[in-house]
C-alpha positions in Angstrom: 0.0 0.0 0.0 1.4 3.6 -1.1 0.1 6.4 0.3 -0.4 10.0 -0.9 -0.5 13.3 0.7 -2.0 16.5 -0.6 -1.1 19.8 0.5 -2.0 23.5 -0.2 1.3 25.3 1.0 -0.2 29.0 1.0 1.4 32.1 2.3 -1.6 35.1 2.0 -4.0 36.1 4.5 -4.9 33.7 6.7 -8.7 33.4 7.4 -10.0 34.8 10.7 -7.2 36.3 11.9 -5.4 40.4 11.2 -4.1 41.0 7.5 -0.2 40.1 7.4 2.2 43.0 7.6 4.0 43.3 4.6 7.1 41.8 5.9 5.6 39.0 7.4 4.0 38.3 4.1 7.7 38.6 2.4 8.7 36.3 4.7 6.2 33.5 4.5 6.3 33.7 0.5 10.2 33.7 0.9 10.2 30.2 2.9 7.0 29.1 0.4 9.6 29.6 -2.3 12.0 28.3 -1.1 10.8 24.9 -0.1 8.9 24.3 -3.8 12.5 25.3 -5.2 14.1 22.4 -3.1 11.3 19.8 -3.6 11.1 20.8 -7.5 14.6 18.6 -6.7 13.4 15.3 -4.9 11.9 12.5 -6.2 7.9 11.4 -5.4 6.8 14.7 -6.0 4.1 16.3 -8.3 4.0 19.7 -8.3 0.0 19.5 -9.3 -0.7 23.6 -9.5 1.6 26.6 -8.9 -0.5 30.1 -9.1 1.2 32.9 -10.9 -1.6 35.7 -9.3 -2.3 34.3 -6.0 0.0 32.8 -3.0 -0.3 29.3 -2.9 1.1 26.0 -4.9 -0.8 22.6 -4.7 1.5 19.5 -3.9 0.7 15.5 -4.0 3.8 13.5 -2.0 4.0 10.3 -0.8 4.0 9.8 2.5 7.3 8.7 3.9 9.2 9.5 1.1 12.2 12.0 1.7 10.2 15.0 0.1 7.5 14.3 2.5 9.8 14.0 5.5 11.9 17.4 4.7 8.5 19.4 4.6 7.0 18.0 7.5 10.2 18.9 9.3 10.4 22.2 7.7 6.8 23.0 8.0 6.9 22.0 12.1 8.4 25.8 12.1 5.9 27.9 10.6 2.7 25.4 10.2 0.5 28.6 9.7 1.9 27.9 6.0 -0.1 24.6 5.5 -4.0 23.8 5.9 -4.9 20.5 6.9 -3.8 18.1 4.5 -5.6 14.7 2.8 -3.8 11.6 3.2 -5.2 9.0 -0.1 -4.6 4.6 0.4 -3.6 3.6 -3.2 -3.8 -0.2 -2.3 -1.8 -2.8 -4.2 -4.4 -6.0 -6.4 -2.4 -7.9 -4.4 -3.5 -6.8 -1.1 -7.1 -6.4 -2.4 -7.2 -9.7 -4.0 -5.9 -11.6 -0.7 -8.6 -9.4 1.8 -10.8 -11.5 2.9 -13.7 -8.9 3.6 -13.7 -5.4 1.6 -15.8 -2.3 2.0 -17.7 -1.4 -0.7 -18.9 1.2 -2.7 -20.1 3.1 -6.1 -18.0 6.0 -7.2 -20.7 8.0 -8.7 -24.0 9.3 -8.1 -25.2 10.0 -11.8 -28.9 9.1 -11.0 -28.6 11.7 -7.6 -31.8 10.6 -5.3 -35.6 9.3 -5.9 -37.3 11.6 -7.9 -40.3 12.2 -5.6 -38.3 12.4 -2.1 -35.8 14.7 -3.2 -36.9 16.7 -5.9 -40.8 17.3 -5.7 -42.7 20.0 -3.1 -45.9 20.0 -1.9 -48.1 17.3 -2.3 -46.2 15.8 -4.8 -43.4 15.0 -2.1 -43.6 11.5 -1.2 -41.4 9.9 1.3 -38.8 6.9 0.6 -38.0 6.2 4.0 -40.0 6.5 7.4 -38.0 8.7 9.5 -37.5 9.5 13.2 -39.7 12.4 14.2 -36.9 13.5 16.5 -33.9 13.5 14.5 -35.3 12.6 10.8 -32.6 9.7 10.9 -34.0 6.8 8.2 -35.2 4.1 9.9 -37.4 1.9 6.9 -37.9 2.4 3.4 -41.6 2.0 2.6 -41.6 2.3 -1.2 -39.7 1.8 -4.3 -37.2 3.5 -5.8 -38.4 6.1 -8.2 -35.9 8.0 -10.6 -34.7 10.0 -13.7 -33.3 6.1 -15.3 -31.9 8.5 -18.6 -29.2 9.6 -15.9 -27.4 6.5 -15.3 -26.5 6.4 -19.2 -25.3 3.3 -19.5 -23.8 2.9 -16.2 -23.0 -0.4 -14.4 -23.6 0.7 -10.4 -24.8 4.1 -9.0 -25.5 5.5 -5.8 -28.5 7.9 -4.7 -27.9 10.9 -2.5 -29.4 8.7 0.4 -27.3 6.0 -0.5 -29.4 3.8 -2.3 -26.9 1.2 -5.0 -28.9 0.8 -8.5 -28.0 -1.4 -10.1 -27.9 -2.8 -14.1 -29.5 -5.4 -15.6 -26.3 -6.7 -16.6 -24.6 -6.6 -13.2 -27.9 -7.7 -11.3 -28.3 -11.0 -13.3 -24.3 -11.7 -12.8 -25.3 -11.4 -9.1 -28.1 -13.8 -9.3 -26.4 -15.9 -11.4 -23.0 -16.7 -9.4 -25.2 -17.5 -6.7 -24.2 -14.7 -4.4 -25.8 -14.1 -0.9 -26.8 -11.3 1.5 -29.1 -9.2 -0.2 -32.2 -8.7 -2.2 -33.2 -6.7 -5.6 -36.1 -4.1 -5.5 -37.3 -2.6 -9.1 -36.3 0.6 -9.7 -38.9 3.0 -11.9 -39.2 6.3 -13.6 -40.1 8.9 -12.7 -42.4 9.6 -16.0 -44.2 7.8 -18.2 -41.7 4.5 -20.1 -39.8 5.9 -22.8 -37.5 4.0 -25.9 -34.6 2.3 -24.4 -35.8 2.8 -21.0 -33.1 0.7 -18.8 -34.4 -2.1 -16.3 -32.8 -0.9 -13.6 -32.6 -2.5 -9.6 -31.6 -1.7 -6.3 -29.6 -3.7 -4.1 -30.8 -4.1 -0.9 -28.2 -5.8 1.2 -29.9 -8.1 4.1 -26.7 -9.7 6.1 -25.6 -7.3 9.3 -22.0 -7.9 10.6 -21.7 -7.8 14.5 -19.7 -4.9 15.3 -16.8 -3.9 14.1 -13.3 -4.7 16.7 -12.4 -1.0 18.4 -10.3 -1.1 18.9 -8.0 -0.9 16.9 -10.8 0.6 14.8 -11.2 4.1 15.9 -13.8 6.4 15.7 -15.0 10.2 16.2 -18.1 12.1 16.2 -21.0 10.3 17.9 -24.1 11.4 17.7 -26.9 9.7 19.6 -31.0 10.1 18.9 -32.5 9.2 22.6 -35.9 8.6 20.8 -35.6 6.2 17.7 -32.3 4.6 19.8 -29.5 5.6 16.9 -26.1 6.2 17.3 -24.2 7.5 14.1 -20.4 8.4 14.5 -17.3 8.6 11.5 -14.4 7.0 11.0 -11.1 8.4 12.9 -10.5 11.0 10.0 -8.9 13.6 11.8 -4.9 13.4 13.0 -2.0 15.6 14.0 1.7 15.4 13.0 3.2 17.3 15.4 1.7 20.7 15.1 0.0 20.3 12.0 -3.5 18.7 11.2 -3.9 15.9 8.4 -7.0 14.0 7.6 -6.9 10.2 6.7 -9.6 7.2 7.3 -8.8 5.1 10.1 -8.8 0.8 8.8 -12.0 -0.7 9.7 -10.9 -4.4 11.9 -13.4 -7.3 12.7 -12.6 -10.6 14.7 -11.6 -13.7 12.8 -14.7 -15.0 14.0 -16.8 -12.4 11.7 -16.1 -15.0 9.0 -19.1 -17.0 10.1 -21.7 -14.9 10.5 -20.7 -12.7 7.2 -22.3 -13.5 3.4 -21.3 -12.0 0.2 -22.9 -9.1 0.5 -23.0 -7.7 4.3 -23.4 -4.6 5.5 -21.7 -3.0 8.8 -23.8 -2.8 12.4 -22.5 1.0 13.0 -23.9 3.5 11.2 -22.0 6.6 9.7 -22.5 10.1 9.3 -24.8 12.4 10.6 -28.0 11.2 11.9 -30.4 12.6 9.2 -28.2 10.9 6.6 -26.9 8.3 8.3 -26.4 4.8 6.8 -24.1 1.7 7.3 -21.0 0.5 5.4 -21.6 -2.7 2.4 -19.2 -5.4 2.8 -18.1 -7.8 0.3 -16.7 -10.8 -0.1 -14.1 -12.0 -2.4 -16.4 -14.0 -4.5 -18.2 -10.3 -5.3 -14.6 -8.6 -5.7 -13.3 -10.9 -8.3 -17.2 -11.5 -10.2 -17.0 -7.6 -10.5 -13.7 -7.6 -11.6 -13.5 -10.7 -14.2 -17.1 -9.2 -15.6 -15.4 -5.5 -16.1 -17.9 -4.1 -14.0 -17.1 -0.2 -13.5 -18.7 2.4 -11.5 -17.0 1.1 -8.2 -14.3 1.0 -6.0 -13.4 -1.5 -2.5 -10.7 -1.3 0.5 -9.9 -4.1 2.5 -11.0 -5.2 5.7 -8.2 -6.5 8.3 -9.0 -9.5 10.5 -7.5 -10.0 14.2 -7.4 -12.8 16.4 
């Protein structure tokens, strides 16, 4: 696994606090200078944007790589020069094709939500899901899935706004077909009348629930807690410091060994993420899914692995 690092390195006005004098801002955009002049050197470095009319340069670095160690140094002395930065996972098909469990996801959301619970007013609103009064957290769906089909285009997977997976034809019969396990289909219709090459389109609904995950070492932040439908939501560890600057970066998800019996092809996670309104759990997959998906050239997604400990 390789990971990645982006940073802003900017040297203006900083927000919320008194303009710079003028020879504080010399000297800030001195030291910016003088750093992307010695990392234009090293190796493992991608200079991705450098503005001409305003004070700041974009950087991607790998992490532990000597370009990232000399700014992290550097940067320990004047941190007011960096914004949080985003630490990326670019894992190896290696380590995703031995991982046993992986999370799951679509990487786009081209059909964007149910046409009549997200778009329409009035009394032309109709509800997908039957909410908590208190905290308007999700808590059933009570209707199909009703949606603009033209916008997936030919797509394999999707996700909704709410976090609904639609699904093809194509990729719904592979499903069926391999004999895969943990979930259920639900048609998925437009929002108008049927029109000429109207897609038959499904939405997986995924039926297997892990127990919870092992924290640790998974680590979390953010709990929120409804006292009247009884839901907790929370995020995954995100945020981290590096001495005195802030970096964000996903914590691993962990399970017992013993998750293996209780888990299916499809699974998804006991903990639910996010805020309440919109929270929603994690889908988990096997590595009969992983490799079906992959052999059939199924796009539209993307998967990290799950680690096991005794």
């Amino acid at each position: 696994m390789k990971k990645v690092a982006y940073f802003t390195v900017y040297w203006g006005d900083e927000y919320g606090k008194p303009p710079k004098t003028p020879e504080g801002k010399a000297r800030d955009e001195a030291l910016a200078k003088a750093l992307l002049q010695r990392l234009e050197q090293m190796r493992k470095v991608k200079i991705v944007e450098v503005s001409t009319k305003r004070p700041f340069y974009d950087l991607k670095i790998e992490v532990g790589s000597e370009a990232f160690n000399f700014l992290m140094e550097t940067l320990q002395q004047s941190p007011h020069l960096v914004s949080p930065f985003t630490v990326l996972k670019d894992y190896t098909c290696q380590e995703l094709e031995s991982a046993e469990l992986l999370i799951w996801g679509p990487t786009n959301q081209a059909i964007e939500d149910d046409y009549y619970d997200f778009y329409a007013e009035g009394e032309q609103h109709r509800d997908l899901h039957q909410r908590c009064p208190a905290c308007g957290a999700r808590l059933k769906q009570i209707r199909d899935l009703i949606v603009n089909k033209a916008r997936m285009r030919g797509k394999d997977v999707s996700l909704t706004y709410s976090n609904e997976v639609i699904l093809s034809e194509r990729v719904a019969q592979l499903l069926y077909e391999a004999g895969l396990t943990g979930f259920e289909l639900r048609p998925v219709h437009h929002y108008k009348k049927p029109y000429k090459g109207e897609p038959t389109l499904y939405q997986l609904v995924v039926t297997n629930v892990l127990p919870p995950m092992a924290s640790p070492p998974t680590e979390f932040e953010h709990f929120h807690h409804c006292d009247v439908c009884g839901r907790t939501s929370r995020f995954l560890k995100h945020t981290h410091q590096w001495g005195k600057i802030q970096y964000y970066e996903d914590t691993d998800v962990y399970y017992p060994r013993s998750v293996l019996e209780a888990a299916k092809d499809f699974n998804h996670t006991a903990e639910y993420f996010g805020e309440l309104r919109v929270s929603h759990p994690y889908v988990i997959i096997t590595q009969r899914v992983y490799r079906l998906l992959r052999e059939h050239k199924v796009k539209n997604w993307a998967a990290v692995p799950v680690y096991l400990v005794d």
